[in-house]
Structure formats: C-alpha cells, structure tokens
Jmol script that loads the backbone (N, CA, C; Angstrom):
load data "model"
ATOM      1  N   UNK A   1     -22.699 -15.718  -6.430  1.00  0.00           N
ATOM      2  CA  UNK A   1     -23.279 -14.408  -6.184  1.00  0.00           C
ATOM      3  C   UNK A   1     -22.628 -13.820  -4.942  1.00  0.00           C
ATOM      4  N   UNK A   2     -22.493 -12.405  -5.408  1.00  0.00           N
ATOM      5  CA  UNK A   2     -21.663 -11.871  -3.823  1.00  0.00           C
ATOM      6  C   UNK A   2     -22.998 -10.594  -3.575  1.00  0.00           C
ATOM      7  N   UNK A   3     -22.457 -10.847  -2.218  1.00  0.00           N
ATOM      8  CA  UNK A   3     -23.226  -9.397  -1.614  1.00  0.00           C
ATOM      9  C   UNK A   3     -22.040  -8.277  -1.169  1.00  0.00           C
ATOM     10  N   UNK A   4     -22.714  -7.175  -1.851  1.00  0.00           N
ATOM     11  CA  UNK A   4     -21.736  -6.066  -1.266  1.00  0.00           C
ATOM     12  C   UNK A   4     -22.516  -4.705  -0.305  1.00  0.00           C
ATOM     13  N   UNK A   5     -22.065  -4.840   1.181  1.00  0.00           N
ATOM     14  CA  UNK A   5     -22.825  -3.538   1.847  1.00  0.00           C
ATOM     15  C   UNK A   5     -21.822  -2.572   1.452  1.00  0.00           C
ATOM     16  N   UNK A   6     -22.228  -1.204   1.209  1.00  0.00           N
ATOM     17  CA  UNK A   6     -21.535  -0.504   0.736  1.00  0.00           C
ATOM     18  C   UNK A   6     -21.831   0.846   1.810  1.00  0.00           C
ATOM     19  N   UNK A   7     -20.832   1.457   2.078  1.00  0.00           N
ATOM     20  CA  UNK A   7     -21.317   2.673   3.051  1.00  0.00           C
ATOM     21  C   UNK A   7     -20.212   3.913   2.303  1.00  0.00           C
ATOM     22  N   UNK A   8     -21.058   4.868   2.373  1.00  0.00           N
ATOM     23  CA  UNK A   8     -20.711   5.782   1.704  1.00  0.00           C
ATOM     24  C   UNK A   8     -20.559   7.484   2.701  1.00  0.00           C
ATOM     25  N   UNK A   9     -19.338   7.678   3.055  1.00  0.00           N
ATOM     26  CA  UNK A   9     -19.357   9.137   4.634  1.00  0.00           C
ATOM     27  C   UNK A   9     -18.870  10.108   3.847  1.00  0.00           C
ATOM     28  N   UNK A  10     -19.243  11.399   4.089  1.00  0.00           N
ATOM     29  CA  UNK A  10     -18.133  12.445   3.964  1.00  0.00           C
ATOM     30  C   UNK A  10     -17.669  12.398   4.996  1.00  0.00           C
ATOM     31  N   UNK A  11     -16.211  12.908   4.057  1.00  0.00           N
ATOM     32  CA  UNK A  11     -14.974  13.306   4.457  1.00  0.00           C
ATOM     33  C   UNK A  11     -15.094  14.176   5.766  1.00  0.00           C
ATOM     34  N   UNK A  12     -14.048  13.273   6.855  1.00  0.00           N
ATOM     35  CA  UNK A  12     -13.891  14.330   7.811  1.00  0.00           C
ATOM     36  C   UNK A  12     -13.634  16.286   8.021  1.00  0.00           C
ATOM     37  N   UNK A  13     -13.100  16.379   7.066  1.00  0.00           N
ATOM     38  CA  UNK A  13     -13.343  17.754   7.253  1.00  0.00           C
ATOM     39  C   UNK A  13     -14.505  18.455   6.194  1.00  0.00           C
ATOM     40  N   UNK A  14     -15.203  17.411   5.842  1.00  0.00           N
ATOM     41  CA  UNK A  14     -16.592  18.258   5.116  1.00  0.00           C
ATOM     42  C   UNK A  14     -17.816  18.619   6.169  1.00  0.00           C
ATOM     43  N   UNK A  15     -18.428  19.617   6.239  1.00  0.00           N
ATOM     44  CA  UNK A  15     -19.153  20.109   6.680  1.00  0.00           C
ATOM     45  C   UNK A  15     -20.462  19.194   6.505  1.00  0.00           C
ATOM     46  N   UNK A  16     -21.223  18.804   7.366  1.00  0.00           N
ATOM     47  CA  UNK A  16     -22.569  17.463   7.227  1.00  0.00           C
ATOM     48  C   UNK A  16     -23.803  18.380   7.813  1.00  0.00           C
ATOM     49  N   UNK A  17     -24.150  19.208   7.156  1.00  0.00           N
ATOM     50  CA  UNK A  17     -25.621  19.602   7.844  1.00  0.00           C
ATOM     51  C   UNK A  17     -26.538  18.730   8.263  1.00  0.00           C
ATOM     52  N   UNK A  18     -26.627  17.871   7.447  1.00  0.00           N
ATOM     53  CA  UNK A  18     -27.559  16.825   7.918  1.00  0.00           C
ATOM     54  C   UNK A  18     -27.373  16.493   9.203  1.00  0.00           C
ATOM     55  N   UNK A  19     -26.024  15.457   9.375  1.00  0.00           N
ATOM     56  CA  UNK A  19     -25.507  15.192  10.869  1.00  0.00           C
ATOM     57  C   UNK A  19     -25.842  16.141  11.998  1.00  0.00           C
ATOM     58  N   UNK A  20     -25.386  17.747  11.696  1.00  0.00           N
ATOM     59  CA  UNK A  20     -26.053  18.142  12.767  1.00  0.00           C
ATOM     60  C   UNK A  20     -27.007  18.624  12.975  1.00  0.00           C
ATOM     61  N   UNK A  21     -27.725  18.354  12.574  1.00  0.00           N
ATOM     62  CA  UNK A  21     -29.852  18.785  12.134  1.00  0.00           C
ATOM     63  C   UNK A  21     -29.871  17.389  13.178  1.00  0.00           C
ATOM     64  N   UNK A  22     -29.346  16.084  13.121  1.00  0.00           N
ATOM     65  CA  UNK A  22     -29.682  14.933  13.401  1.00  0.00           C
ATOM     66  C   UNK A  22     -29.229  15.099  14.841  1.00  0.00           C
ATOM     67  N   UNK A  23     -27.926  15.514  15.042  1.00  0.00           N
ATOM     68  CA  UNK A  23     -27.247  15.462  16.578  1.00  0.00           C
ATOM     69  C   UNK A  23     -28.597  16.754  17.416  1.00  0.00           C
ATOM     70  N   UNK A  24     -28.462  17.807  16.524  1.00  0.00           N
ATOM     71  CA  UNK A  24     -29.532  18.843  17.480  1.00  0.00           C
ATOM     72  C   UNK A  24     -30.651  17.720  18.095  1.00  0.00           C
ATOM     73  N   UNK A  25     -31.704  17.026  17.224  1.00  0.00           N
ATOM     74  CA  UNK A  25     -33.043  16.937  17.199  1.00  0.00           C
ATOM     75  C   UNK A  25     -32.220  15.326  18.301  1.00  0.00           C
ATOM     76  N   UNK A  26     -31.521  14.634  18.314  1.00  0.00           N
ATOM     77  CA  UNK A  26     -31.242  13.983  19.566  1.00  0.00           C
ATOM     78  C   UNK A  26     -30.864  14.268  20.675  1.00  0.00           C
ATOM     79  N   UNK A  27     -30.647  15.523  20.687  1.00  0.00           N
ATOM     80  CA  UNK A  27     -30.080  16.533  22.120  1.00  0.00           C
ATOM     81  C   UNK A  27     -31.649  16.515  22.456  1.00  0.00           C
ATOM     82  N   UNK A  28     -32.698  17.372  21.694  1.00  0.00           N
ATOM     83  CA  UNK A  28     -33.668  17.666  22.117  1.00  0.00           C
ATOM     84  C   UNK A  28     -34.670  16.582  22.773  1.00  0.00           C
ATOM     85  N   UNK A  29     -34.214  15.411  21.852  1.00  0.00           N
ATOM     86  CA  UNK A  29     -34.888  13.903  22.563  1.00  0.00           C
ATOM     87  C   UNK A  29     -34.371  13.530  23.781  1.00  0.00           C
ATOM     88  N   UNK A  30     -33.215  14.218  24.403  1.00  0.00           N
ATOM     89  CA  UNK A  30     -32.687  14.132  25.837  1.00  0.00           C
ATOM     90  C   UNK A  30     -31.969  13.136  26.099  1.00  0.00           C
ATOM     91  N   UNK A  31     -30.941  13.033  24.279  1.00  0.00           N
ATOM     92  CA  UNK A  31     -29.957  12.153  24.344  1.00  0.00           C
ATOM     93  C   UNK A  31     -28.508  12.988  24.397  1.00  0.00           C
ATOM     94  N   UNK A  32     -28.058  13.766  25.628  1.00  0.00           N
ATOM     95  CA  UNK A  32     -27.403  14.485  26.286  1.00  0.00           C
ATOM     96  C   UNK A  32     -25.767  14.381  25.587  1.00  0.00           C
ATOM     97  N   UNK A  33     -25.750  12.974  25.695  1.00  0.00           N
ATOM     98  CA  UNK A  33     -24.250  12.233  25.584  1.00  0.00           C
ATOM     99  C   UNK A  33     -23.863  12.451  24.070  1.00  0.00           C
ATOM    100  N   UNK A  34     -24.779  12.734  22.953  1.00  0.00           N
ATOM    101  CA  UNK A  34     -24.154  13.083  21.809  1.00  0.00           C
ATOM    102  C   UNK A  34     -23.226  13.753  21.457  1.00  0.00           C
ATOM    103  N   UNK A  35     -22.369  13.477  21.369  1.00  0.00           N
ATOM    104  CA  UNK A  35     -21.205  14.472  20.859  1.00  0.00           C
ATOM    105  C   UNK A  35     -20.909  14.755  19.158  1.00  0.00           C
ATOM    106  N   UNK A  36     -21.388  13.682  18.682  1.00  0.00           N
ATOM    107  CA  UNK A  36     -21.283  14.068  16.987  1.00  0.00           C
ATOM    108  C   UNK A  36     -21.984  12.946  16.436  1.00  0.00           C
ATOM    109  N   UNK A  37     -22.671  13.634  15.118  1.00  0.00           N
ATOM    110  CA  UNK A  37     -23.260  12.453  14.205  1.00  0.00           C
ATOM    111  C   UNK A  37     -22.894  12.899  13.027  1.00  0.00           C
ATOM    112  N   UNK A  38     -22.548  11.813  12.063  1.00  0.00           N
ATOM    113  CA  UNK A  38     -22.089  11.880  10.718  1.00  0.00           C
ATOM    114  C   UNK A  38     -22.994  11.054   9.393  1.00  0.00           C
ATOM    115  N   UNK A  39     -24.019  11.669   8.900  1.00  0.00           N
ATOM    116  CA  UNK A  39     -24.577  11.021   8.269  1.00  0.00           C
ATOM    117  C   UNK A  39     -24.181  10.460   6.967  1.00  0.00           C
ATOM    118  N   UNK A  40     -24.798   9.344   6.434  1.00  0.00           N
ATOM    119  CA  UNK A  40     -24.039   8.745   5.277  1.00  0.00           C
ATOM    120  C   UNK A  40     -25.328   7.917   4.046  1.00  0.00           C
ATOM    121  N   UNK A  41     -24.606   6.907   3.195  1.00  0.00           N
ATOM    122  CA  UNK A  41     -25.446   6.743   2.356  1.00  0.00           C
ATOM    123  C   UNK A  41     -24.947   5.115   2.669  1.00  0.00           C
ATOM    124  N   UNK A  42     -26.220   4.649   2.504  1.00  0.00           N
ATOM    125  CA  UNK A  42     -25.731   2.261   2.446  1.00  0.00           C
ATOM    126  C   UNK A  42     -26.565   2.252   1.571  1.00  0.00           C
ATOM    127  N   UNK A  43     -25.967   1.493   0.704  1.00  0.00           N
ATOM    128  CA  UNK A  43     -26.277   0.750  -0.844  1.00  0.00           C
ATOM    129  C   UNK A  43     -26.195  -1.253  -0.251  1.00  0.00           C
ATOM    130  N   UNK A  44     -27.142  -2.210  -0.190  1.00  0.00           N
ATOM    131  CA  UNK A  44     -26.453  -3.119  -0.697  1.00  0.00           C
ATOM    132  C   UNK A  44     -27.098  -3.657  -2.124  1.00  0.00           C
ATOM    133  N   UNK A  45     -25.832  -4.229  -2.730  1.00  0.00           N
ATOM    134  CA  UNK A  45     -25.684  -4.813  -4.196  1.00  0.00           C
ATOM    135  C   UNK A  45     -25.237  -5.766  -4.401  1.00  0.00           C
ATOM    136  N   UNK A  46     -26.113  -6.871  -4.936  1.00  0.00           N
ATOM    137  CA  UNK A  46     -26.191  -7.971  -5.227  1.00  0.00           C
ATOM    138  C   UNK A  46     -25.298  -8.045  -6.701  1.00  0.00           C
ATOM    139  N   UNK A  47     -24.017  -8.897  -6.959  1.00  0.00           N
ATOM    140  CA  UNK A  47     -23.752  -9.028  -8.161  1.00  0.00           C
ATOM    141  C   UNK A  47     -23.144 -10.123  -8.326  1.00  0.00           C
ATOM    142  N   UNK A  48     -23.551 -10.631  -9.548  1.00  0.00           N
ATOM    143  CA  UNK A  48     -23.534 -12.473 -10.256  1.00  0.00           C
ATOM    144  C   UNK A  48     -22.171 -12.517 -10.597  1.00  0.00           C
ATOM    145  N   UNK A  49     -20.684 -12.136 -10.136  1.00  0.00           N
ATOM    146  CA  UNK A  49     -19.317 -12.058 -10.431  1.00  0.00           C
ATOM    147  C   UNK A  49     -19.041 -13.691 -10.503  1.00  0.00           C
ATOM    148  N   UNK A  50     -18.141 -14.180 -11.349  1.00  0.00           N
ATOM    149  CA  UNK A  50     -17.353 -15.550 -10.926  1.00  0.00           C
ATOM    150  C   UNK A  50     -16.502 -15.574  -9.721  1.00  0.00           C
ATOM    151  N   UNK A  51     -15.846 -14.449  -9.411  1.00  0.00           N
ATOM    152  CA  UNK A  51     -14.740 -14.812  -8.444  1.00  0.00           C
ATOM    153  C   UNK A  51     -14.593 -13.651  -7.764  1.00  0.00           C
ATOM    154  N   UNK A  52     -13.922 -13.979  -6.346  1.00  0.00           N
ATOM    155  CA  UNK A  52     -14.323 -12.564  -5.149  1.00  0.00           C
ATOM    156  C   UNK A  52     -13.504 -11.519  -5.799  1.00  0.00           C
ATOM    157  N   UNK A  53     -12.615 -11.539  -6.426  1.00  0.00           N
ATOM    158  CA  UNK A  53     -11.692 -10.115  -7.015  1.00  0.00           C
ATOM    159  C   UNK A  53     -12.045  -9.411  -8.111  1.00  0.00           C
ATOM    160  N   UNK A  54     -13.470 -10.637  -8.554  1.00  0.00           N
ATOM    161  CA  UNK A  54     -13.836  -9.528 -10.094  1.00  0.00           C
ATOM    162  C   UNK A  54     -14.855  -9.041  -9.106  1.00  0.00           C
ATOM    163  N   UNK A  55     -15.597  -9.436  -7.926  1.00  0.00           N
ATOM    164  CA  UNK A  55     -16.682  -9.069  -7.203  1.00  0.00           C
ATOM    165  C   UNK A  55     -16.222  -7.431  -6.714  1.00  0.00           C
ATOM    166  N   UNK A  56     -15.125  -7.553  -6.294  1.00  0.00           N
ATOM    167  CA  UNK A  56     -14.197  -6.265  -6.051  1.00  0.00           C
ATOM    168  C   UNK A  56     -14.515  -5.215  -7.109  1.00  0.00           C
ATOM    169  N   UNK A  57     -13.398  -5.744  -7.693  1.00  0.00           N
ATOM    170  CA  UNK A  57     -12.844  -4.891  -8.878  1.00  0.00           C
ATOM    171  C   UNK A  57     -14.598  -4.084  -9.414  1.00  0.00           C
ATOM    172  N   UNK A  58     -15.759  -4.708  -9.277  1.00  0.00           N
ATOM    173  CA  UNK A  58     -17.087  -4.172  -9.614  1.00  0.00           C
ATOM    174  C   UNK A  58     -17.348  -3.541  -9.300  1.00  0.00           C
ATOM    175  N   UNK A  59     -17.615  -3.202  -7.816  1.00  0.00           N
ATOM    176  CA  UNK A  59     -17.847  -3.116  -6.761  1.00  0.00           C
ATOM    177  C   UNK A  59     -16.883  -1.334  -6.400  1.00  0.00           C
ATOM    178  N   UNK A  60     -15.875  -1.486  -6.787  1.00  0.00           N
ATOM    179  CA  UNK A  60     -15.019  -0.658  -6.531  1.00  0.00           C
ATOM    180  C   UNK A  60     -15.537   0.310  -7.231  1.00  0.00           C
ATOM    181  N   UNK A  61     -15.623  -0.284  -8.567  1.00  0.00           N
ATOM    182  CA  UNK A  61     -15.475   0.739  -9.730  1.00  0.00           C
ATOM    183  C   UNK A  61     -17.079   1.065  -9.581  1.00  0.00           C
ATOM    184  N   UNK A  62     -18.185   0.838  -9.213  1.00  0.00           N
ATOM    185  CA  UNK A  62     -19.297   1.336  -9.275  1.00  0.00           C
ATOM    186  C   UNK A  62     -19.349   2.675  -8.147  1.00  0.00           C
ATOM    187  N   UNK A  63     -18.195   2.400  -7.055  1.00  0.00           N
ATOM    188  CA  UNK A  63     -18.276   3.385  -5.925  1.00  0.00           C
ATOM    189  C   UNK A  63     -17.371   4.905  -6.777  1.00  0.00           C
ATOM    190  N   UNK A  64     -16.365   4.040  -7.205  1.00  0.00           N
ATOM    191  CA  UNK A  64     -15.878   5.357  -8.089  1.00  0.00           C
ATOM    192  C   UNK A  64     -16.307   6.106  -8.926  1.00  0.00           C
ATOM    193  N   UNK A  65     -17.437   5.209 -10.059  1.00  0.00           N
ATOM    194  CA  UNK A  65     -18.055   5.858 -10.851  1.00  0.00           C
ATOM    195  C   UNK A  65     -19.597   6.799 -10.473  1.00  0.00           C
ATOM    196  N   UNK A  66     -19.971   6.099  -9.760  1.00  0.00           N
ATOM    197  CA  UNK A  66     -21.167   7.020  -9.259  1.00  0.00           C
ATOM    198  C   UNK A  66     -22.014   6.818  -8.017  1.00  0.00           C
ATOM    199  N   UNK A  67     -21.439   5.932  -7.328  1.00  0.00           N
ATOM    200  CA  UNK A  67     -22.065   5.787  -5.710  1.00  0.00           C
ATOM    201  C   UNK A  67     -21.213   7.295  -4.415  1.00  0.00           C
ATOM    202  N   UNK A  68     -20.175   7.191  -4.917  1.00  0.00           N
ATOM    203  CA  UNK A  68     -19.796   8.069  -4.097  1.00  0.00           C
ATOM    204  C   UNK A  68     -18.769   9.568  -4.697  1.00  0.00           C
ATOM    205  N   UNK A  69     -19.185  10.373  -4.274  1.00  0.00           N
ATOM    206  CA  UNK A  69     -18.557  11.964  -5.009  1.00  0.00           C
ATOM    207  C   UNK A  69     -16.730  11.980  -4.288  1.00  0.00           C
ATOM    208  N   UNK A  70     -15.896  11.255  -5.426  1.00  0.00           N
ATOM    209  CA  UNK A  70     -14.512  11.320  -4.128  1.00  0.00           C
ATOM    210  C   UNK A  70     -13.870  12.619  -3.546  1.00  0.00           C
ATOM    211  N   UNK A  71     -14.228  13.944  -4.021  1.00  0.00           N
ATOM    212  CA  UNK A  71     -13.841  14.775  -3.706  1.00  0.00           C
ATOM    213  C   UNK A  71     -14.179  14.935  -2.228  1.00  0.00           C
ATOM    214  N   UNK A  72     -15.684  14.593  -1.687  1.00  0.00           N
ATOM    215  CA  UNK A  72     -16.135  15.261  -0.854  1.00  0.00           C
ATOM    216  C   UNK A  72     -15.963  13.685   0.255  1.00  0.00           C
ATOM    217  N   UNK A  73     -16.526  12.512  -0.354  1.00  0.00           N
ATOM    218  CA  UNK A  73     -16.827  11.764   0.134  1.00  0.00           C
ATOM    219  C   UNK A  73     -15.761  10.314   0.296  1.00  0.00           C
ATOM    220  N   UNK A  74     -16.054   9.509   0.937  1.00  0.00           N
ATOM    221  CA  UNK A  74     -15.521   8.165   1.356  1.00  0.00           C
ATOM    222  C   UNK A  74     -16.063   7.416   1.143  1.00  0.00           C
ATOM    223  N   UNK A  75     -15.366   6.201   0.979  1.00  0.00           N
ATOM    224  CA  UNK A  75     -16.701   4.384   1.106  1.00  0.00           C
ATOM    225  C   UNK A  75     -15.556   3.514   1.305  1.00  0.00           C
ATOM    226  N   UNK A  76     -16.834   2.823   1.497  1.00  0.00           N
ATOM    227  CA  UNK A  76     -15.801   1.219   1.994  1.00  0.00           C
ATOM    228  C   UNK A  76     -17.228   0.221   1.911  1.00  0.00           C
ATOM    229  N   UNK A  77     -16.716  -1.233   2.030  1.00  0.00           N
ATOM    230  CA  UNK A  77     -17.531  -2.135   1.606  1.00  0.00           C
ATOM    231  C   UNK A  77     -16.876  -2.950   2.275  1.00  0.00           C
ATOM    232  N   UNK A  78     -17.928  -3.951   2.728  1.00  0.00           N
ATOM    233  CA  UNK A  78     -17.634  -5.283   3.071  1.00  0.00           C
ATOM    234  C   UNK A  78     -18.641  -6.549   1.997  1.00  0.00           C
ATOM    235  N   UNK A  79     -17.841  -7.377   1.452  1.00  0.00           N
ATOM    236  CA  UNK A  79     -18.459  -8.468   0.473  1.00  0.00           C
ATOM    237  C   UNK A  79     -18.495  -9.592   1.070  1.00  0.00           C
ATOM    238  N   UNK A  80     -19.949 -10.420   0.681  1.00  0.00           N
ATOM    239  CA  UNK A  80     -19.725 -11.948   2.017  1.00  0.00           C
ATOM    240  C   UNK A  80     -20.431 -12.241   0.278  1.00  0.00           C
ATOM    241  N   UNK A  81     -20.336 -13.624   0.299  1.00  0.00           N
ATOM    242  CA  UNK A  81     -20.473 -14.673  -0.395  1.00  0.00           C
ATOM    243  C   UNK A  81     -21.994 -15.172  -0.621  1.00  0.00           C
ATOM    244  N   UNK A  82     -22.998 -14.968  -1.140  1.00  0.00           N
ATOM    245  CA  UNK A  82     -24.353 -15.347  -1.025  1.00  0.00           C
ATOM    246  C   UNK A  82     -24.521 -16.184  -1.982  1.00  0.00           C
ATOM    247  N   UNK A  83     -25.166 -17.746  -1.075  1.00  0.00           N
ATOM    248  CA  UNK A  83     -25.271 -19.244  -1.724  1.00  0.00           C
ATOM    249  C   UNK A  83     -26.745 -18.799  -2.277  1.00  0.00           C
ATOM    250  N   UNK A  84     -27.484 -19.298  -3.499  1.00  0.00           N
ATOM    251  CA  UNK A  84     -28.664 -19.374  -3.794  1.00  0.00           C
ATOM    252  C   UNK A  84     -29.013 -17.949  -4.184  1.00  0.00           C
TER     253      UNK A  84
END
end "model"
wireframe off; spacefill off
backbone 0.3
color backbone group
C-alpha cells in the first residue's frame, strides 16, 4: 500500500482570490510580515498498487484526470510506502 499527499496550486500567474481574502484577514490579525498567500487543495490517497511506479503512474493520472484543472493549476505529490 502506498500513500500519496497530493497538493494541488494555481499557477503562478493565475489570479487566487482566495489567497488574498486570506493574506488581507492576516494583515488584519497583525501579521504585518505577510507578503503573499497562495491557496491550494491536499488530497491524501491511499492506493493498494504492487509496485512504486504503478503507485505513480495512478497517482499521476488521477491528478490529470480530475484532481487538478492543468490549464489553471499545478500538483505535485510525494508517495511514502505504508506497511499494514
């Protein structure tokens, strides 16, 4: 069994309302030093693969197919190995 954290950003030059709804309302908490926030999406997914490259190859293709919009957005993943 592998575990996959999956993080999902838009693209640097996409516009993130969210992020700055989030950076405002931490200015206002009198966290001064903010200079930018970029909000995003984490998925983790548990999947029963035989071997770390079909764990991939899954993994990949689930981000391509519908975890993440590639036009707008990015991902990346890190997979660790889960015994039991």
């Amino acid at each position: 069994m592998f575990v996959a954290n999956v993080y999902v950003t838009l693209k640097s030059g996409v516009n993130d309302p969210q992020g700055l709804t989030i950076r405002g309302g931490l200015r206002q908490l009198g966290f001064d030093t903010v200079e930018d926030v970029r909000a995003g999406k984490f998925f983790e997914i548990r999947v029963n693969e035989g071997s770390k490259s079909r764990a991939v190859k899954a993994i990949t293709g689930m981000c391509e197919q519908l975890l993440a919009n590639k036009v707008i957005e990015d991902y990346r993943f890190e997979l660790q190995t889960k015994v039991g």
